[in-house]
Steps between C-alpha positions, in 0.01 A plus 500: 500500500472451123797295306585816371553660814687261676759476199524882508604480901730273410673712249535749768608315750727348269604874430519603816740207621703625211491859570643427851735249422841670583345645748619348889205268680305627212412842624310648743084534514509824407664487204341186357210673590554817287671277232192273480250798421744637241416087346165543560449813287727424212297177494162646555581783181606201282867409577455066548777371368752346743833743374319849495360432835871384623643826358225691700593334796863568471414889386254518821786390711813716417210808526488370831837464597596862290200657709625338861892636398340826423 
């Protein structure tokens, strides 16, 4: 793993932590799961910097949560 790369996973680590911070023992699997693709692709189209990707993860999670009340 390049420099590079290992800073990026720890940007969205970092943001995924974040995302799921209110969030009770941190979440399940399932949803850190789908969460941590929803990273993956804003980071892989360009979105790197530590605050967008935070905001994704928070938007990725209350789709979840609106789609599991639906």
């Amino acid at each position: 793993m390049s420099e590079v790369e290992g800073r990026m996973r720890t940007v969205l680590d970092a943001a995924l932590e974040a995302a799921f911070g209110h969030v009770r023992h941190g979440g399940d699997h399932e949803s850190r799961k789908l969460v941590a693709a929803r990273l993956l692709d804003a980071a892989q189209s360009g979105i790197t910097a530590l605050d967008e990707l935070i905001s994704v993860g928070r938007r990725a999670l209350i789709d979840l949560e609106t789609r599991s009340r639906a």
